[in-house]
N, CA, C and O atoms as a GROMACS GRO file, in nm:
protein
  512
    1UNK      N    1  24.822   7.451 -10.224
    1UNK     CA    2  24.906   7.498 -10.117
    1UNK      C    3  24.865   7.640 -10.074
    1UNK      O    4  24.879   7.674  -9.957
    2UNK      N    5  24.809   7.733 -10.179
    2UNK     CA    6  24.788   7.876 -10.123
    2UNK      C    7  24.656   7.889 -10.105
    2UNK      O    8  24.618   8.006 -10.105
    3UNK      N    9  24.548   7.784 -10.085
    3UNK     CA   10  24.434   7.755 -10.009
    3UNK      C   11  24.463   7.708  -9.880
    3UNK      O   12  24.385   7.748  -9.793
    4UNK      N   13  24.575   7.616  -9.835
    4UNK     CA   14  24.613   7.578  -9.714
    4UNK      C   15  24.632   7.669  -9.614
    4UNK      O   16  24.579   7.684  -9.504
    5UNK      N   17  24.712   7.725  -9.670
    5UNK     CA   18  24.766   7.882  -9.576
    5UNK      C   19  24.626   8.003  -9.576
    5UNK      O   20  24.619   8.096  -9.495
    6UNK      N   21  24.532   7.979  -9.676
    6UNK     CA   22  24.436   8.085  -9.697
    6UNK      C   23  24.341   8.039  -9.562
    6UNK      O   24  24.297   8.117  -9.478
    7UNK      N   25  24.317   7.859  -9.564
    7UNK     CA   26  24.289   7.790  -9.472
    7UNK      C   27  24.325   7.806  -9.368
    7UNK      O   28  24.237   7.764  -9.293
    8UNK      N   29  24.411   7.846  -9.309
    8UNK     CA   30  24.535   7.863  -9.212
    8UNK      C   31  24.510   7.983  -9.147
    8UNK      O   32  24.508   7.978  -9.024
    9UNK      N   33  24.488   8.104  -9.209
    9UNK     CA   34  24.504   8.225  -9.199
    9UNK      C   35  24.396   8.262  -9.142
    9UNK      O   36  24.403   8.339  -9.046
   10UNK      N   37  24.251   8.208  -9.195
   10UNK     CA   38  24.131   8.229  -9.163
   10UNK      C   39  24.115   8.153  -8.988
   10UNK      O   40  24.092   8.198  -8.876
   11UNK      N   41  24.138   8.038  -9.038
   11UNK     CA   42  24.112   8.005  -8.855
   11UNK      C   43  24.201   8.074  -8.794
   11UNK      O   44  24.146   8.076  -8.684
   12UNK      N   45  24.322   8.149  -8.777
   12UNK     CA   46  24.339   8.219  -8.714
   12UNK      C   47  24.284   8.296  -8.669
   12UNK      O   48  24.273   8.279  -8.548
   13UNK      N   49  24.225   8.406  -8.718
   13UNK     CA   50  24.165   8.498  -8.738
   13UNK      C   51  24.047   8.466  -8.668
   13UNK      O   52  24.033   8.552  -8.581
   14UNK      N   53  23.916   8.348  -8.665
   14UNK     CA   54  23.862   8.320  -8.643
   14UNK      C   55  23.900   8.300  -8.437
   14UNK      O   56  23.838   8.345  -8.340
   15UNK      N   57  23.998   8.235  -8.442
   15UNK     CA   58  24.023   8.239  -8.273
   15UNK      C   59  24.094   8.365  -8.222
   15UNK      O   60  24.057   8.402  -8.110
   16UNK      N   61  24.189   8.436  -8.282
   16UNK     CA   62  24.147   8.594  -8.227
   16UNK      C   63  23.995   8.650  -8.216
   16UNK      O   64  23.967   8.698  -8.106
   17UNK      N   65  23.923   8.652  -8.287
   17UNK     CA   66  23.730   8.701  -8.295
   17UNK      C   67  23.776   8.629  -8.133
   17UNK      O   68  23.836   8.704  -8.055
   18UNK      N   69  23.746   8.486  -8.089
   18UNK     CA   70  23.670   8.421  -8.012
   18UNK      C   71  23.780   8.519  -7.930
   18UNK      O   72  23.729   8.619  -7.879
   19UNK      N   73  23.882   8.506  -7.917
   19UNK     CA   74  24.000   8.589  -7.780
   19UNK      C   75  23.940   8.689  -7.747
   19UNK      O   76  23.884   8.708  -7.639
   20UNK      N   77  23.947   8.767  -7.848
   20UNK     CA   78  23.899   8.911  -7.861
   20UNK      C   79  23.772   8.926  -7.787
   20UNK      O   80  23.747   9.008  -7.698
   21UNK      N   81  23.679   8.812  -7.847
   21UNK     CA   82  23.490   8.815  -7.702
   21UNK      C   83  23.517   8.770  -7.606
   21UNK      O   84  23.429   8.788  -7.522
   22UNK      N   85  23.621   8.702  -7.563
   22UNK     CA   86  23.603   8.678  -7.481
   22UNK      C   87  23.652   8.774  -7.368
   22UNK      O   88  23.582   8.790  -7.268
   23UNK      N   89  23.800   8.851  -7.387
   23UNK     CA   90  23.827   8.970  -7.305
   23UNK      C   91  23.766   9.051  -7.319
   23UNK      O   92  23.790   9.140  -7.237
   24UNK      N   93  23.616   9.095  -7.454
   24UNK     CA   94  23.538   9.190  -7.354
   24UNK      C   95  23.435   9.145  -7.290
   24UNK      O   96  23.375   9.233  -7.228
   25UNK      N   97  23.376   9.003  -7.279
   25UNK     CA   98  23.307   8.990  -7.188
   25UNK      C   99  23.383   8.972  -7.060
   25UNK      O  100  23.295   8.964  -6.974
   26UNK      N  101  23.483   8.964  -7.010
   26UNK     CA  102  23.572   9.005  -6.922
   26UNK      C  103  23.560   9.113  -6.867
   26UNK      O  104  23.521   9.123  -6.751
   27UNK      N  105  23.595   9.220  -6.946
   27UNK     CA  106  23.631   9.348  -6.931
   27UNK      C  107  23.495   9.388  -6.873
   27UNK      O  108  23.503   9.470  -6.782
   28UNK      N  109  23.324   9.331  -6.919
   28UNK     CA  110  23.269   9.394  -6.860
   28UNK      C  111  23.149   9.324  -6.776
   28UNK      O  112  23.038   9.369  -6.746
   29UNK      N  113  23.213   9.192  -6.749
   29UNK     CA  114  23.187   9.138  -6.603
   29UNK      C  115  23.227   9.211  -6.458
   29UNK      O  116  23.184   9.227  -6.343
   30UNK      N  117  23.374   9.253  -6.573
   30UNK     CA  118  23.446   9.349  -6.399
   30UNK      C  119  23.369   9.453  -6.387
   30UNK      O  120  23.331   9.479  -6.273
   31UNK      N  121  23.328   9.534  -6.490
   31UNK     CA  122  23.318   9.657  -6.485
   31UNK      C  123  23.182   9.668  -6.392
   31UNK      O  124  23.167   9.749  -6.300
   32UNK      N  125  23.072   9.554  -6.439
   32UNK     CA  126  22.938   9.534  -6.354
   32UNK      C  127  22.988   9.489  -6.232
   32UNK      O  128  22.894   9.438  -6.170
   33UNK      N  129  23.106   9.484  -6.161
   33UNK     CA  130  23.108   9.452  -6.027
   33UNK      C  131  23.130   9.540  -6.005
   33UNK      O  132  23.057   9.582  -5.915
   34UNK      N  133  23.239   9.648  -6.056
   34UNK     CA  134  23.302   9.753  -5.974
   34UNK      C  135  23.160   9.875  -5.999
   34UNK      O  136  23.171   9.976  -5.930
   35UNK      N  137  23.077   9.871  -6.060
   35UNK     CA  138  22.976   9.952  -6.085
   35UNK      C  139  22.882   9.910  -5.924
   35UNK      O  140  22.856   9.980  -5.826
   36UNK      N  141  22.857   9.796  -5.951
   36UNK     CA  142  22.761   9.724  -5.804
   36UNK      C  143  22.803   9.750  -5.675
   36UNK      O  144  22.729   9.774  -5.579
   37UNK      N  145  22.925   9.746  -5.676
   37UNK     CA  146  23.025   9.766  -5.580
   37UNK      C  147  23.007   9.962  -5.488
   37UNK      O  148  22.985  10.008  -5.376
   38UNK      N  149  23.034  10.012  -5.629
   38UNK     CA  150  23.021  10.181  -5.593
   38UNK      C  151  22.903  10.226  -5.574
   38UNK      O  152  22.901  10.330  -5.509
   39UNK      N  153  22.791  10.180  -5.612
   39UNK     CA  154  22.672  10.186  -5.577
   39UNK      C  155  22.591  10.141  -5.485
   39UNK      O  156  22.492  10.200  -5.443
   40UNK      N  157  22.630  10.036  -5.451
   40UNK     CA  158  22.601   9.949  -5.287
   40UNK      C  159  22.656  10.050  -5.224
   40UNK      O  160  22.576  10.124  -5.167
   41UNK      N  161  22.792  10.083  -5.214
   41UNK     CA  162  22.842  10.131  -5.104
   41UNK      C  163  22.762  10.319  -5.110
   41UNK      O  164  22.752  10.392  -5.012
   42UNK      N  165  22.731  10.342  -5.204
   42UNK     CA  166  22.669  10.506  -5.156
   42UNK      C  167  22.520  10.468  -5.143
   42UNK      O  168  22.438  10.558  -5.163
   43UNK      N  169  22.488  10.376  -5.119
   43UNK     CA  170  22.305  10.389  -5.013
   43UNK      C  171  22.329  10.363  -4.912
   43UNK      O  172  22.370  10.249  -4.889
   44UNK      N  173  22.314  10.464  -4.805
   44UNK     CA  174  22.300  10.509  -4.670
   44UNK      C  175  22.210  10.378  -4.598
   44UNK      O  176  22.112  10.326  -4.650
   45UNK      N  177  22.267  10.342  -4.473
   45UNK     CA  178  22.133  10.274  -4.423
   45UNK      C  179  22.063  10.328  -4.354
   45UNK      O  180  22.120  10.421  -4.296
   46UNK      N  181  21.946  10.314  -4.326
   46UNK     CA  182  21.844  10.398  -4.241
   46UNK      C  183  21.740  10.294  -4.178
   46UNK      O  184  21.659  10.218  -4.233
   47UNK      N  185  21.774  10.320  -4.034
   47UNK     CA  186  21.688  10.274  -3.976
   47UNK      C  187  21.592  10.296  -3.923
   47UNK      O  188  21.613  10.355  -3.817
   48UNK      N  189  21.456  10.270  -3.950
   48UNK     CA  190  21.314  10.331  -3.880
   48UNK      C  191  21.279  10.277  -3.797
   48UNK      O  192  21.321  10.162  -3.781
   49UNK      N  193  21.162  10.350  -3.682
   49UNK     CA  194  21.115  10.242  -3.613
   49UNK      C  195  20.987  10.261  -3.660
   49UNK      O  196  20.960  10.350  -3.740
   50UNK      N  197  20.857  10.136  -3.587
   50UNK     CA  198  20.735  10.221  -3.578
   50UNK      C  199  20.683  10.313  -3.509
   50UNK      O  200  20.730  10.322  -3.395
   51UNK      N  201  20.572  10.414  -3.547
   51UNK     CA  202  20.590  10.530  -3.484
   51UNK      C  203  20.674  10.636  -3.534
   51UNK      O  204  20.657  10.751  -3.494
   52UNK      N  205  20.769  10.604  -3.623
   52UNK     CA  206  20.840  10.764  -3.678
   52UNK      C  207  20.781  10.830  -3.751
   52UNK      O  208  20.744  10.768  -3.851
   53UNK      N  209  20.747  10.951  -3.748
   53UNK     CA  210  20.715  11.028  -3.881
   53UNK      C  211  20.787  11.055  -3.990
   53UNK      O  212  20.883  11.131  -3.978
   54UNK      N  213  20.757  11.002  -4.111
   54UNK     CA  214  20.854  11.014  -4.223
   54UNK      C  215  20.799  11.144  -4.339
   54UNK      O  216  20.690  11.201  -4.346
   55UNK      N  217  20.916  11.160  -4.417
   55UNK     CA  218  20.852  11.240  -4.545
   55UNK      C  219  20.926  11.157  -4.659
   55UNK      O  220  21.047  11.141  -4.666
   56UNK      N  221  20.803  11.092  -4.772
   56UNK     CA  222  20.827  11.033  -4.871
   56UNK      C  223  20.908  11.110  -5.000
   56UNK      O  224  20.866  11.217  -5.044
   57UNK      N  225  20.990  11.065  -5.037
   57UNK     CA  226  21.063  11.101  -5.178
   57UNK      C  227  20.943  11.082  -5.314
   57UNK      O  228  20.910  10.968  -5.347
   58UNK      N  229  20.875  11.224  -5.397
   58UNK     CA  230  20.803  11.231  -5.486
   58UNK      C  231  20.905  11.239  -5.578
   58UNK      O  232  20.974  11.340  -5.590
   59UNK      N  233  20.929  11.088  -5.680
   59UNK     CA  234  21.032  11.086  -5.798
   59UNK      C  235  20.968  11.184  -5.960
   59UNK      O  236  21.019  11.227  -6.063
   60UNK      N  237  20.844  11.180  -5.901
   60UNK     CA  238  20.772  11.217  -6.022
   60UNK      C  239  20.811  11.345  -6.004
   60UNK      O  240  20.897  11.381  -6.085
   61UNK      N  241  20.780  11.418  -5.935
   61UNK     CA  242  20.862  11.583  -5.926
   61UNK      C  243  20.988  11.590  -5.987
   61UNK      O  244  21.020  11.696  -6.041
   62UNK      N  245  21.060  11.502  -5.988
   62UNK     CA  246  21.210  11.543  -5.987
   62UNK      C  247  21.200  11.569  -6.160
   62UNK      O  248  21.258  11.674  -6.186
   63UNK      N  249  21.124  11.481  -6.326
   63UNK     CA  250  21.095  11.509  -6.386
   63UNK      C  251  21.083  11.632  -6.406
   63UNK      O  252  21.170  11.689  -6.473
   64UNK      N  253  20.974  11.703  -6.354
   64UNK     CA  254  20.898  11.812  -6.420
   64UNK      C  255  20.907  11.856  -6.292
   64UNK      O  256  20.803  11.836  -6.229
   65UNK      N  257  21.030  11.929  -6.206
   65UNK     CA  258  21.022  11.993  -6.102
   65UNK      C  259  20.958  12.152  -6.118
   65UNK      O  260  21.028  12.209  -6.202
   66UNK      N  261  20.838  12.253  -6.062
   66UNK     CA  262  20.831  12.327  -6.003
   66UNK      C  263  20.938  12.377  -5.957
   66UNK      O  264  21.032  12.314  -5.908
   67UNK      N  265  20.925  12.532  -5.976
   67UNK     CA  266  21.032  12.622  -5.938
   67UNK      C  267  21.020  12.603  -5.769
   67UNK      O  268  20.905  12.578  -5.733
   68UNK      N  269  21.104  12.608  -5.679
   68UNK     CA  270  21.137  12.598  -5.526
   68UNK      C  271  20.988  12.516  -5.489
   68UNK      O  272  20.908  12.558  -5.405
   69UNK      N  273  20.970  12.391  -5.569
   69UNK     CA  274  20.839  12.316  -5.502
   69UNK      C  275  20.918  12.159  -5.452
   69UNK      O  276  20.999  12.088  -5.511
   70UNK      N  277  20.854  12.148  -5.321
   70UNK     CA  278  20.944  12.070  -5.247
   70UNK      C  279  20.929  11.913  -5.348
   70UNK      O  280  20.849  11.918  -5.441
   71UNK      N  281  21.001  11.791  -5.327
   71UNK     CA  282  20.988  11.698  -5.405
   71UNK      C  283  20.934  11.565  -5.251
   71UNK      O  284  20.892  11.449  -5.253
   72UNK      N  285  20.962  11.653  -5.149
   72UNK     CA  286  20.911  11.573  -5.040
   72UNK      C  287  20.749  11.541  -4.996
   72UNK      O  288  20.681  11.600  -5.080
   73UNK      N  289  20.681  11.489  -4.922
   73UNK     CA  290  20.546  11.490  -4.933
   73UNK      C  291  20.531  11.391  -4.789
   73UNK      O  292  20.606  11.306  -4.742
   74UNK      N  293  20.413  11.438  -4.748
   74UNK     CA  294  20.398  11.393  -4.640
   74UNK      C  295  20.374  11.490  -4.475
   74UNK      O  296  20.342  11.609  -4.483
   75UNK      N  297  20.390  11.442  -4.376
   75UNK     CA  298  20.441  11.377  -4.305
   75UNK      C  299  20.354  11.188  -4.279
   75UNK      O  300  20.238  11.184  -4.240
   76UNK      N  301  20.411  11.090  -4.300
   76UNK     CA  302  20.346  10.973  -4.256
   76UNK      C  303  20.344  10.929  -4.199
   76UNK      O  304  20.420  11.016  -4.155
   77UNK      N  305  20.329  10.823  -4.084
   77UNK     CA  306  20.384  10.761  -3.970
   77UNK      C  307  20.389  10.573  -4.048
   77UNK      O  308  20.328  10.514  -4.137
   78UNK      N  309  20.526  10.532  -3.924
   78UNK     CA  310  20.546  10.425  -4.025
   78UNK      C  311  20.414  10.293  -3.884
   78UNK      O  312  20.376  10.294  -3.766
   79UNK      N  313  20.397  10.197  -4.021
   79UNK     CA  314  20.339  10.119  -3.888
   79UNK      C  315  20.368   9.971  -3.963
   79UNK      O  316  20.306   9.865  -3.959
   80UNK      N  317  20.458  10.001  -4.013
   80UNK     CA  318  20.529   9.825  -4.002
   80UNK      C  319  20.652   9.807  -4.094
   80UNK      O  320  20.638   9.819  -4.216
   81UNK      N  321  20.750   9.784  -4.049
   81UNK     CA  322  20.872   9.779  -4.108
   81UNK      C  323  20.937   9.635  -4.153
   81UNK      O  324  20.980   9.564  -4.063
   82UNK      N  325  20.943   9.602  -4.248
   82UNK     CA  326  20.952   9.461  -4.314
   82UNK      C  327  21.078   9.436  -4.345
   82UNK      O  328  21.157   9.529  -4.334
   83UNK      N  329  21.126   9.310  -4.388
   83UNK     CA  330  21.273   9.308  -4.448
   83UNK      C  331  21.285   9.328  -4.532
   83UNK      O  332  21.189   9.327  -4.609
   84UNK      N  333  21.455   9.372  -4.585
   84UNK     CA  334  21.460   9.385  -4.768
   84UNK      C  335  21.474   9.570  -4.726
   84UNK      O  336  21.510   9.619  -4.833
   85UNK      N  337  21.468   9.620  -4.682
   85UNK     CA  338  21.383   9.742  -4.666
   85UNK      C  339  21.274   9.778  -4.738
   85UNK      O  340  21.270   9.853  -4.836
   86UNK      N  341  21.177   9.716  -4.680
   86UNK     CA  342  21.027   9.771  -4.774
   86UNK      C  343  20.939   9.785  -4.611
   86UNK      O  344  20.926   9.701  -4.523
   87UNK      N  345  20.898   9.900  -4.617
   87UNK     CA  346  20.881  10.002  -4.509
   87UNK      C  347  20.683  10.066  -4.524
   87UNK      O  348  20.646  10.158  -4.598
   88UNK      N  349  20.604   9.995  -4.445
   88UNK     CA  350  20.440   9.998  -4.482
   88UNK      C  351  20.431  10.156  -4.351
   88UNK      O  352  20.450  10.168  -4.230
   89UNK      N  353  20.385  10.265  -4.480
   89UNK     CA  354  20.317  10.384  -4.413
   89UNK      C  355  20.179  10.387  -4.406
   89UNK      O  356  20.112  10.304  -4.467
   90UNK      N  357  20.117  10.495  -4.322
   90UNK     CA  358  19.992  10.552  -4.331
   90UNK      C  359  20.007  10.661  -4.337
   90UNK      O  360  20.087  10.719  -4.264
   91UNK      N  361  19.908  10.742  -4.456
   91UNK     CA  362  19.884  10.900  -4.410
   91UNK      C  363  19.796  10.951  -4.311
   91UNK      O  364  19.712  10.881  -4.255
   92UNK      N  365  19.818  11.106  -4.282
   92UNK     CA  366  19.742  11.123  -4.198
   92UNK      C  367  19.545  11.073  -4.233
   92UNK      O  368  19.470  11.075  -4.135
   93UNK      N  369  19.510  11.050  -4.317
   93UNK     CA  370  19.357  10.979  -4.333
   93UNK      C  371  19.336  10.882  -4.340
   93UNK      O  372  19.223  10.843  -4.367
   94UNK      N  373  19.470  10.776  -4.312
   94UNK     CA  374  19.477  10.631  -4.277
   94UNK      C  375  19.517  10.518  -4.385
   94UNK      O  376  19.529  10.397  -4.365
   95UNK      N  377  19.535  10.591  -4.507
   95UNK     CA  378  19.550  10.509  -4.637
   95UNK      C  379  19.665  10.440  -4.574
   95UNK      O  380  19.716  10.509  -4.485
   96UNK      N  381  19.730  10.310  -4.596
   96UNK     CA  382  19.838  10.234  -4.569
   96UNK      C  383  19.899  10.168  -4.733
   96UNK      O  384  19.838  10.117  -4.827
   97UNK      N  385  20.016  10.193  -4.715
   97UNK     CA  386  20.105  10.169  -4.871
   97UNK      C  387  20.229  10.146  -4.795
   97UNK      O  388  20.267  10.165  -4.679
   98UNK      N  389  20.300  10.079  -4.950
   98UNK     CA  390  20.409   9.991  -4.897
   98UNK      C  391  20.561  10.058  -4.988
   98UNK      O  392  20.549  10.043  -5.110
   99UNK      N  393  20.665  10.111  -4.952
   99UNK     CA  394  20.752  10.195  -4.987
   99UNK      C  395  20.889  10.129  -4.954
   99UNK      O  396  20.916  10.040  -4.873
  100UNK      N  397  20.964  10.199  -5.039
  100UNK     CA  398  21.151  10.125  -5.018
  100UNK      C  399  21.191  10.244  -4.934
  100UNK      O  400  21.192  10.363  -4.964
  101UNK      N  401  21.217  10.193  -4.840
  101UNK     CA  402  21.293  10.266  -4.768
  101UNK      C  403  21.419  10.356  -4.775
  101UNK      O  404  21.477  10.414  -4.684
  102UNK      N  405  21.448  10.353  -4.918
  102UNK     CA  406  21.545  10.467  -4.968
  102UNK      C  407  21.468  10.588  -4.988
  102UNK      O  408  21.532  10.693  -4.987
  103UNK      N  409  21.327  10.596  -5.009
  103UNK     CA  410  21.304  10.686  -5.093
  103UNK      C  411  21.244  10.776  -4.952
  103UNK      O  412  21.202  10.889  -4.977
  104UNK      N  413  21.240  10.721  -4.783
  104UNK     CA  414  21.202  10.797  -4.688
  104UNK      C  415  21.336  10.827  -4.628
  104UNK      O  416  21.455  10.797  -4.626
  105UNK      N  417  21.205  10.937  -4.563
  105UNK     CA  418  21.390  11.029  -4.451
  105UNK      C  419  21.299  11.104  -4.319
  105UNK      O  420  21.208  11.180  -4.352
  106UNK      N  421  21.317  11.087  -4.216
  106UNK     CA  422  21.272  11.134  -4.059
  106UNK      C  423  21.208  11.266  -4.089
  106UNK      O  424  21.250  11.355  -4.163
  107UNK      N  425  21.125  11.264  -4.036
  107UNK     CA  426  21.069  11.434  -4.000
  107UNK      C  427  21.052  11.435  -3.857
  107UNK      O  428  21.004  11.364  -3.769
  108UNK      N  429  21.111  11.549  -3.872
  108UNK     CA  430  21.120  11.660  -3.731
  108UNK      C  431  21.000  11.720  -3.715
  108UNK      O  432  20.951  11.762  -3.820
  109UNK      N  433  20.905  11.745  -3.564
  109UNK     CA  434  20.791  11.812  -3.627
  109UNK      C  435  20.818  11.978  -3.588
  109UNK      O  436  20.744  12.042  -3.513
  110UNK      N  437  20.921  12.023  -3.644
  110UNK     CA  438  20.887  12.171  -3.638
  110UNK      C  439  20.991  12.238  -3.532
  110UNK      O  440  20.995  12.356  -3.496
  111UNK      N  441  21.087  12.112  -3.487
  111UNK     CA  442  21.166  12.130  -3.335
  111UNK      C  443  21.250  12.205  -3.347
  111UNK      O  444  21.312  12.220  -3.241
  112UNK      N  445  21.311  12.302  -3.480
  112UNK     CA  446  21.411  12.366  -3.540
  112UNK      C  447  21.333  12.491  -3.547
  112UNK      O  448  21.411  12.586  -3.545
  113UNK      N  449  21.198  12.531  -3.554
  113UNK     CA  450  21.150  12.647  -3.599
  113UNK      C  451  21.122  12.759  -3.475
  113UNK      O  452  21.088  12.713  -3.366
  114UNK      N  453  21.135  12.887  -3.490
  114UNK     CA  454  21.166  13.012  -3.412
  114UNK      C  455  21.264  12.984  -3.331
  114UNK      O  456  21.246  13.037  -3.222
  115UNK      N  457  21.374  12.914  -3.338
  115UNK     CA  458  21.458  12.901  -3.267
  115UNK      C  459  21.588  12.977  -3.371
  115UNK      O  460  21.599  12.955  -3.492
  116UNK      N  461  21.689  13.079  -3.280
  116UNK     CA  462  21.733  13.112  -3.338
  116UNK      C  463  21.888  13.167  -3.271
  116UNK      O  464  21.872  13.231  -3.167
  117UNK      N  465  22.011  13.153  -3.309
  117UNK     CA  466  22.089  13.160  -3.268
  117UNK      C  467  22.174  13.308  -3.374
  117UNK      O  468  22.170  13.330  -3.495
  118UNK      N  469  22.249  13.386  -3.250
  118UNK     CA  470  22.328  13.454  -3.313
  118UNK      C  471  22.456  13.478  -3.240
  118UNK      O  472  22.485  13.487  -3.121
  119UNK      N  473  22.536  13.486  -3.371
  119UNK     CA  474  22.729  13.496  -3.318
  119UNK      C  475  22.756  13.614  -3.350
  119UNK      O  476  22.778  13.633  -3.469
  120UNK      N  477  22.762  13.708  -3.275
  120UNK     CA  478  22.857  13.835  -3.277
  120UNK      C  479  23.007  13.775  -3.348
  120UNK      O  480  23.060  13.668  -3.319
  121UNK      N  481  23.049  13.857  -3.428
  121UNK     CA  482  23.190  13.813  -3.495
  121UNK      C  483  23.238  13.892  -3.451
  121UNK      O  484  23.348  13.837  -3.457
  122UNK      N  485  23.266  14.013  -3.390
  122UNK     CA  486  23.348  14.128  -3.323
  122UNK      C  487  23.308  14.110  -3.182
  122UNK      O  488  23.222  14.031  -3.143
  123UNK      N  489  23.386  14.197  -3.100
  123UNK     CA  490  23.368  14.248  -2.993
  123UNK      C  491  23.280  14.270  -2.914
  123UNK      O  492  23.213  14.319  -3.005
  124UNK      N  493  23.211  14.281  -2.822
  124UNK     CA  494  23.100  14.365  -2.793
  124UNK      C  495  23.146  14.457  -2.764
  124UNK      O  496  23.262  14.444  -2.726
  125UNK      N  497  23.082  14.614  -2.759
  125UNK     CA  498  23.090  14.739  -2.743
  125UNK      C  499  23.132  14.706  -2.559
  125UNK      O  500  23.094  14.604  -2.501
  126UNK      N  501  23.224  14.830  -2.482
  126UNK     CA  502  23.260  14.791  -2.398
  126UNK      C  503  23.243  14.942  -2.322
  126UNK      O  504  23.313  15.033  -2.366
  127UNK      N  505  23.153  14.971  -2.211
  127UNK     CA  506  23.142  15.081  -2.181
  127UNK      C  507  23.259  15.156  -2.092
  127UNK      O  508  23.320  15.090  -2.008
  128UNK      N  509  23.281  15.264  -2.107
  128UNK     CA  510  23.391  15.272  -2.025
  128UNK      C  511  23.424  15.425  -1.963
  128UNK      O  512  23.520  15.441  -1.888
   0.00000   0.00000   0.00000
C-alpha cells in the first residue's frame, strides 16, 4: 500500500515536469513573437532607386572603431535593385556587389556644404 501512493506520488510529479515544459515552452514561443514583432517594427523602410548615390554601412568598424573614423564608406551608385531588399552597387572603378539594403543610406553630394545660416537671438542694434 505505501508503494501505491509512492507510485501515486511519483506520476504526479512526473505530469507537473510535463505542465511545467510545457508553460515554458509557451512562455517562450510568446516571447519570440513579441521579440520579432519589436524588431520588425524598428527597421525603417528605404526606398532606392537606380542611379542614387549611396554610402555603405562598414560593420567591421563598429568592432574596432577608430577614434572620430567614419564607419560609412563609399559614395556608390546603385544599378539594380532586387526584392527581399538586396540592393546590387558599383564603386566608383566599377566593381559591382550585392548588399541588404539596411546597411545603405542616400548621399547628398556636398548640397549642405558652405552653406550657412545665422539667427541673431537679440535685437539688432537700432540707430537712432
Amino acid at each position: 500500500m505505501d508503494l501505491e501512493a509512492a507510485g501515486e506520488a511519483r506520476l504526479l510529479q512526473l505530469n507537473k515536469l510535463d505542465e511545467l515544459r510545457f508553460e515554458a515552452y509557451e512562455n517562450h514561443r510568446l516571447y519570440k513573437e513579441q521579440t520579432k514583432k519589436f524588431n520588425n517594427k524598428m527597421i525603417q523602410k528605404r526606398e532606392f532607386n537606380i542611379g542614387d548615390k549611396v554610402l555603405l554601412y562598414n560593420s567591421r568598424l563598429r568592432l574596432f572603431p577608430g577614434k572620430l573614423k567614419s564607419r560609412w564608406s563609399g559614395p556608390f551608385t546603385i544599378t539594380e535593385v532586387k526584392e527581399h531588399g538586396a540592393i546590387e552597387v558599383a564603386s566608383e572603378n566599377g566593381t559591382k556587389f550585392k548588399v541588404n539594403g539596411q546597411r545603405l543610406k542616400l548621399y547628398t553630394e556636398g548640397a549642405f556644404i558652405g552653406k550657412l545660416e545665422t539667427i541673431y537671438l537679440s535685437d539688432p542694434p537700432t540707430d537712432a
